[in-house]
DSSP file (Angstrom, degrees, kcal/mol; ACC not computed):
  #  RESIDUE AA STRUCTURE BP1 BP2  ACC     N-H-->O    O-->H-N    N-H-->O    O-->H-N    TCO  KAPPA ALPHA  PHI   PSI    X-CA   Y-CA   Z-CA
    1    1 A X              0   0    0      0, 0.0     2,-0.6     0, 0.0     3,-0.1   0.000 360.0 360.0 360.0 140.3  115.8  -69.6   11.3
    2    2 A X     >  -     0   0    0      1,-0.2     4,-1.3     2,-0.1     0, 0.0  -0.869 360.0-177.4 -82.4 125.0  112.7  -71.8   12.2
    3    3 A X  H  > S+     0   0    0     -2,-0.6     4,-2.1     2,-0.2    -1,-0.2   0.495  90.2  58.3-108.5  -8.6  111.5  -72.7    8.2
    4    4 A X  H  > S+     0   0    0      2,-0.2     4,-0.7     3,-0.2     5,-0.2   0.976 107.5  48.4-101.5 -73.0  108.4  -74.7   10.0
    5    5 A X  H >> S+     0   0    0      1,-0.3     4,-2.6     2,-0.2     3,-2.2   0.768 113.3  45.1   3.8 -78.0  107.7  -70.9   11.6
    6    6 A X  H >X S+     0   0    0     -4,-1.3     4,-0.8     1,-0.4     3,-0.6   0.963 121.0  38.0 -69.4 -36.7  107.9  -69.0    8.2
    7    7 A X  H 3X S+     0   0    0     -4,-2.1     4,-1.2     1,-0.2     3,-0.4   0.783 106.5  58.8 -86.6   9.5  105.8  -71.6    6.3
    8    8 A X  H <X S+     0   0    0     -3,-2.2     4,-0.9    -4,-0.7    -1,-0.2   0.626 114.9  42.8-112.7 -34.4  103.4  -72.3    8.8
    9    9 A X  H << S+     0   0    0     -4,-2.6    -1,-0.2    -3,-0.6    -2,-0.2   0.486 105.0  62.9 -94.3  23.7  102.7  -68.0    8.5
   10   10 A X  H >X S+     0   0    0     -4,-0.8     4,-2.0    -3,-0.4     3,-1.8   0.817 106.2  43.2-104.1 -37.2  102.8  -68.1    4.9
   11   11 A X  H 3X S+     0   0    0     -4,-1.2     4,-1.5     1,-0.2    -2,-0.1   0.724 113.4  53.5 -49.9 -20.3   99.5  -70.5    5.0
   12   12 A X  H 3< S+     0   0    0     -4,-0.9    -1,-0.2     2,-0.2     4,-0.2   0.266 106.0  47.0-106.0  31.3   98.2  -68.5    7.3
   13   13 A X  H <4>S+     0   0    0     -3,-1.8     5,-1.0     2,-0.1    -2,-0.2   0.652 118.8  46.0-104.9 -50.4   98.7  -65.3    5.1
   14   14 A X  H ><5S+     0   0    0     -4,-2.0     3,-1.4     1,-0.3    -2,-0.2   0.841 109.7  53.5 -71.5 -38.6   97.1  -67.3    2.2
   15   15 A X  T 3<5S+     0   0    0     -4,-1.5    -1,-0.3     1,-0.3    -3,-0.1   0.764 102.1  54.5 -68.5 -40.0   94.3  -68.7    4.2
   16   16 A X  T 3 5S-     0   0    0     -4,-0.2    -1,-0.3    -3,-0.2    -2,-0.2  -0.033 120.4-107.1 -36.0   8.2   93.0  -65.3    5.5
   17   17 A X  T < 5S+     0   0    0     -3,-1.4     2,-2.4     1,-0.2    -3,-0.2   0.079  76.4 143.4  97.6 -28.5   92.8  -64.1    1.6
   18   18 A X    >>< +     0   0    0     -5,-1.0     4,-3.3     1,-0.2     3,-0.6  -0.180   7.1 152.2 -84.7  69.6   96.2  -61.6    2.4
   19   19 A X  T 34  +     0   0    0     -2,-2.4    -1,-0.2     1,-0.2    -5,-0.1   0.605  62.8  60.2 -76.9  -3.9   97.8  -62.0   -0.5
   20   20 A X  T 34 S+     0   0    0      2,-0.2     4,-0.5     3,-0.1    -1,-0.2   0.623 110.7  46.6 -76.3 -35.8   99.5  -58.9   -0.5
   21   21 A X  T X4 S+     0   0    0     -3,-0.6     3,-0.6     1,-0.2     4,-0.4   0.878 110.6  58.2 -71.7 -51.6  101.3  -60.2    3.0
   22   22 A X  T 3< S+     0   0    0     -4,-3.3    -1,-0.2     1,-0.2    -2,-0.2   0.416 103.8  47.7 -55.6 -10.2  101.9  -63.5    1.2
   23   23 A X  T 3  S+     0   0    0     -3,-0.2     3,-0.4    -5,-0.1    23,-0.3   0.610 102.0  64.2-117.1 -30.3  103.9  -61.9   -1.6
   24   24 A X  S <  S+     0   0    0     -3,-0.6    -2,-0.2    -4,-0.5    -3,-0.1   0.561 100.6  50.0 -69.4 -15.9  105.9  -60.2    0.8
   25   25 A X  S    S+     0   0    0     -4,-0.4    23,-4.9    21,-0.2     2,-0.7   0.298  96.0  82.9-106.0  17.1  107.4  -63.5    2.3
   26   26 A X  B    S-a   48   0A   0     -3,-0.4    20,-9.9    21,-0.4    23,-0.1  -0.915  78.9-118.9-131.8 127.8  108.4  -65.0   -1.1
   27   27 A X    >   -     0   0    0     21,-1.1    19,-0.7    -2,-0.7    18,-0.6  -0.093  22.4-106.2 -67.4 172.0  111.8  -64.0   -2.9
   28   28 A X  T 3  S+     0   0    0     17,-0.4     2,-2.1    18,-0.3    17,-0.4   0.965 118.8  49.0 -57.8 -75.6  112.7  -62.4   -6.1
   29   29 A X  T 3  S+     0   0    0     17,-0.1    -1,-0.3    15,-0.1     2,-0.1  -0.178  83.8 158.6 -88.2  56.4  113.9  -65.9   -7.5
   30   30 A X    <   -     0   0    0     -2,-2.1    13,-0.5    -3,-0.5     2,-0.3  -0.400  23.0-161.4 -23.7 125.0  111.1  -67.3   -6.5
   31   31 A X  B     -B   42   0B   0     18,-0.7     2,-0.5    11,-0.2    11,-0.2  -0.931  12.2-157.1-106.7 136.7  109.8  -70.7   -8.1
   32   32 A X        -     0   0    0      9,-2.0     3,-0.1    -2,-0.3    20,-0.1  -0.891   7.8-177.3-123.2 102.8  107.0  -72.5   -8.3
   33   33 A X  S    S+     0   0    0     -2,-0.5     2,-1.0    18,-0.3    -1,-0.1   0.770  75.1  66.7 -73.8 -22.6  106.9  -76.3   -8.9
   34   34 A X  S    S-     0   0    0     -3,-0.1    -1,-0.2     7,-0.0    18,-0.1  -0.711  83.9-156.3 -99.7  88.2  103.8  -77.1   -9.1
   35   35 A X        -     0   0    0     -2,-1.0     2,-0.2    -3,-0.1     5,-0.1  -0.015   9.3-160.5 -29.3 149.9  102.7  -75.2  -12.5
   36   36 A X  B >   -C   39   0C   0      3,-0.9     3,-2.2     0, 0.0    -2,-0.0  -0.840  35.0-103.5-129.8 169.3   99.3  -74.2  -13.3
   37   37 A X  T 3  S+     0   0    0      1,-0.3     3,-0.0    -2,-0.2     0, 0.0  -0.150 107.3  23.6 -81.5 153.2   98.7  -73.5  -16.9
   38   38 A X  T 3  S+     0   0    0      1,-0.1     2,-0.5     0, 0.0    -1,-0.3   0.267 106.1  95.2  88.6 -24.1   98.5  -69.6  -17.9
   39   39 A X  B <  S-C   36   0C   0     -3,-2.2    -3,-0.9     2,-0.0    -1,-0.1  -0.941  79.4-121.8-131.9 128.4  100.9  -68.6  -14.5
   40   40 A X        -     0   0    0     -2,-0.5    -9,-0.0     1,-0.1    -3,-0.0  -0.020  22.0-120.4 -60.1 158.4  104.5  -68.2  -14.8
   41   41 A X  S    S+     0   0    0      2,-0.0    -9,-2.0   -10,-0.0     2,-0.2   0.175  84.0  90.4 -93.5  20.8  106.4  -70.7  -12.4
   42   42 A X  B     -B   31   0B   0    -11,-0.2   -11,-0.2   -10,-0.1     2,-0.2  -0.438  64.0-129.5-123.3-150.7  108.0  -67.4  -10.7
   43   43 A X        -     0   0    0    -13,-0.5   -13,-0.2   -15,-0.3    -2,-0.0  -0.963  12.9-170.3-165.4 124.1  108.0  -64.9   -8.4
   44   44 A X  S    S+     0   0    0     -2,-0.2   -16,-0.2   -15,-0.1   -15,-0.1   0.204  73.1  65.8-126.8  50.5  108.2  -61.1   -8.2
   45   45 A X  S    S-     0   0    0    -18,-0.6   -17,-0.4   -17,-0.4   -18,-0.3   0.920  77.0 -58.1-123.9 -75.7  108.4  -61.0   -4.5
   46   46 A X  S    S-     0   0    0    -20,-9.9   -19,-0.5   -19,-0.7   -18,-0.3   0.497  73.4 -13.1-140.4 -91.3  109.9  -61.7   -1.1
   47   47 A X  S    S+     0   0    0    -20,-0.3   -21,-0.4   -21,-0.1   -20,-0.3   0.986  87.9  83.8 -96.3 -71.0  111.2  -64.8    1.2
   48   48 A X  B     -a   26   0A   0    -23,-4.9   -21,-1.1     1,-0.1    -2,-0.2   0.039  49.0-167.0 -51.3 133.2  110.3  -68.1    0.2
   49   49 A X        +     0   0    0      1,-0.2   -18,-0.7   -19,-0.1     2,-0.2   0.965  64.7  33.0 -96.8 -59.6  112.7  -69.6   -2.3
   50   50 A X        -     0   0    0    -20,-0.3     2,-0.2   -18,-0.1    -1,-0.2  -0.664  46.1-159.0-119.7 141.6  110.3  -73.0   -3.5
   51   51 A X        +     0   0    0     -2,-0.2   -18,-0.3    -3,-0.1   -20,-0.1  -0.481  15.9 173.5-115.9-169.1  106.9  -74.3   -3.9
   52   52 A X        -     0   0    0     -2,-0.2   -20,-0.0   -20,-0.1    -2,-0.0  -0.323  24.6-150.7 163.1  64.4  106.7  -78.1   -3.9
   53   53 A X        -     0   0    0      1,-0.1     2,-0.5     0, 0.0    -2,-0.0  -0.070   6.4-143.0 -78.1 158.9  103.2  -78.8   -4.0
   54   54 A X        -     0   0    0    -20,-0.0     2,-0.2     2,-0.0    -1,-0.1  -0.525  12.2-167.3-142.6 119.3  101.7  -81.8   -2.5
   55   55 A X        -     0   0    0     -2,-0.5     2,-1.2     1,-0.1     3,-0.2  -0.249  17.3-151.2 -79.3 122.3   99.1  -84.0   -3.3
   56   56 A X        +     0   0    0     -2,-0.2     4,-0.4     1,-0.1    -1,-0.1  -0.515  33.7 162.1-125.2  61.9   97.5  -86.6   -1.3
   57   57 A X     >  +     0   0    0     -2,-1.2     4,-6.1     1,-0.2     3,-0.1   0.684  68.3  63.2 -28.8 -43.4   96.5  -89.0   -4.2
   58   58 A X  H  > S+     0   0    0      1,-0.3     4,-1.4     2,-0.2    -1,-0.2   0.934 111.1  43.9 -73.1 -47.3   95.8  -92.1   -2.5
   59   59 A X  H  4 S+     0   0    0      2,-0.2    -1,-0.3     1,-0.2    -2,-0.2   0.320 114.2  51.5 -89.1  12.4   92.7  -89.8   -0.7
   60   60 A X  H >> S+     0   0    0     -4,-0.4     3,-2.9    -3,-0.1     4,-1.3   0.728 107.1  52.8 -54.2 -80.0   91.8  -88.3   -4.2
   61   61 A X  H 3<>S+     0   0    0     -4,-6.1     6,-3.2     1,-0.3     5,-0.6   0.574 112.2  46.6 -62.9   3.8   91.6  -91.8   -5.8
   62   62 A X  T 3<5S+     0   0    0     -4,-1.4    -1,-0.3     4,-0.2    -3,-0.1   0.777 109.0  53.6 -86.6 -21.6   89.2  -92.9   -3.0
   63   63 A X  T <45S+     0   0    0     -3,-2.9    -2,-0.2    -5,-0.2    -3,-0.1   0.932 107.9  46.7 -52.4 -61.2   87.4  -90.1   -3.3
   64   64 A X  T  <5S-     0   0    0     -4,-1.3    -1,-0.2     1,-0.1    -3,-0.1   0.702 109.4-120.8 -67.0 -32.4   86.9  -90.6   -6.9
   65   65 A X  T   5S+     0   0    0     -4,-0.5     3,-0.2    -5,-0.3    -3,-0.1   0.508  82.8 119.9 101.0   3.6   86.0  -94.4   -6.2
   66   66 A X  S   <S+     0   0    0     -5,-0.6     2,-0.4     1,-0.2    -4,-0.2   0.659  82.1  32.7 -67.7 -44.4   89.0  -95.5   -8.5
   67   67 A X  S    S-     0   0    0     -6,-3.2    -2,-0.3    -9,-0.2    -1,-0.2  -0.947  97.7-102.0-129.8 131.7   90.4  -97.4   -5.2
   68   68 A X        -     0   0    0     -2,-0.4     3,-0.1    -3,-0.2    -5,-0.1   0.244  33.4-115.8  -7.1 132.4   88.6  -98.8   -2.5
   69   69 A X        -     0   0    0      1,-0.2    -1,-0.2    -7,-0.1     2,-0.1  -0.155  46.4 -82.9 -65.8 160.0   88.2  -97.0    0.7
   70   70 A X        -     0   0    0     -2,-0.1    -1,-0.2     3,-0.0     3,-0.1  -0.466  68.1 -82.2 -76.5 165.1   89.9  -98.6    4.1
   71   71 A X        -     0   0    0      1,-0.1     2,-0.3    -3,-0.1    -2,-0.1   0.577  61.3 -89.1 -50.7-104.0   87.4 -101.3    5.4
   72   72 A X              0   0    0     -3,-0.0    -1,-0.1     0, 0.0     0, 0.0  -0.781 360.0 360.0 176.4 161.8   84.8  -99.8    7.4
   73   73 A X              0   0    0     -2,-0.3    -2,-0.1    -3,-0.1    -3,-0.0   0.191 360.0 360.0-128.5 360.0   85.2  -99.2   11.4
């Protein structure tokens, strides 16, 4: 099985709004690691076993202005 494949259409189920498609590719024991408050960290649906989110900090805290941008081009 190609895993790059299946998550590469499960962002592009979620990114066209088709969440109904999206639900269909994530199993019953389902987990979600990255919590948000008020929604249980499971699943009562199809393929995907794990969520793992990830977070691109370093480009948040430049954003925010907390660390210094790279020098200027």
């Amino acid at each position: 099985m190609d895993h790059s494949n299946s998550i590469r259409r499960l962002y592009d189920l979620i990114n066209a709004g088709d969440i109904d498609g999206f639900g269909r590719q994530v199993a019953e024991d389902f987990v979600e690691h990255e919590e948000l408050p008020g929604l249980p960290p499971t699943k009562d649906d199809g393929l995907a076993r794990e969520h793992w989110g990830v977070v691109d900090q370093l480009a948040l805290m430049q954003q925010l202005g907390v660390i210094p941008a790279g020098a200027p081009a």
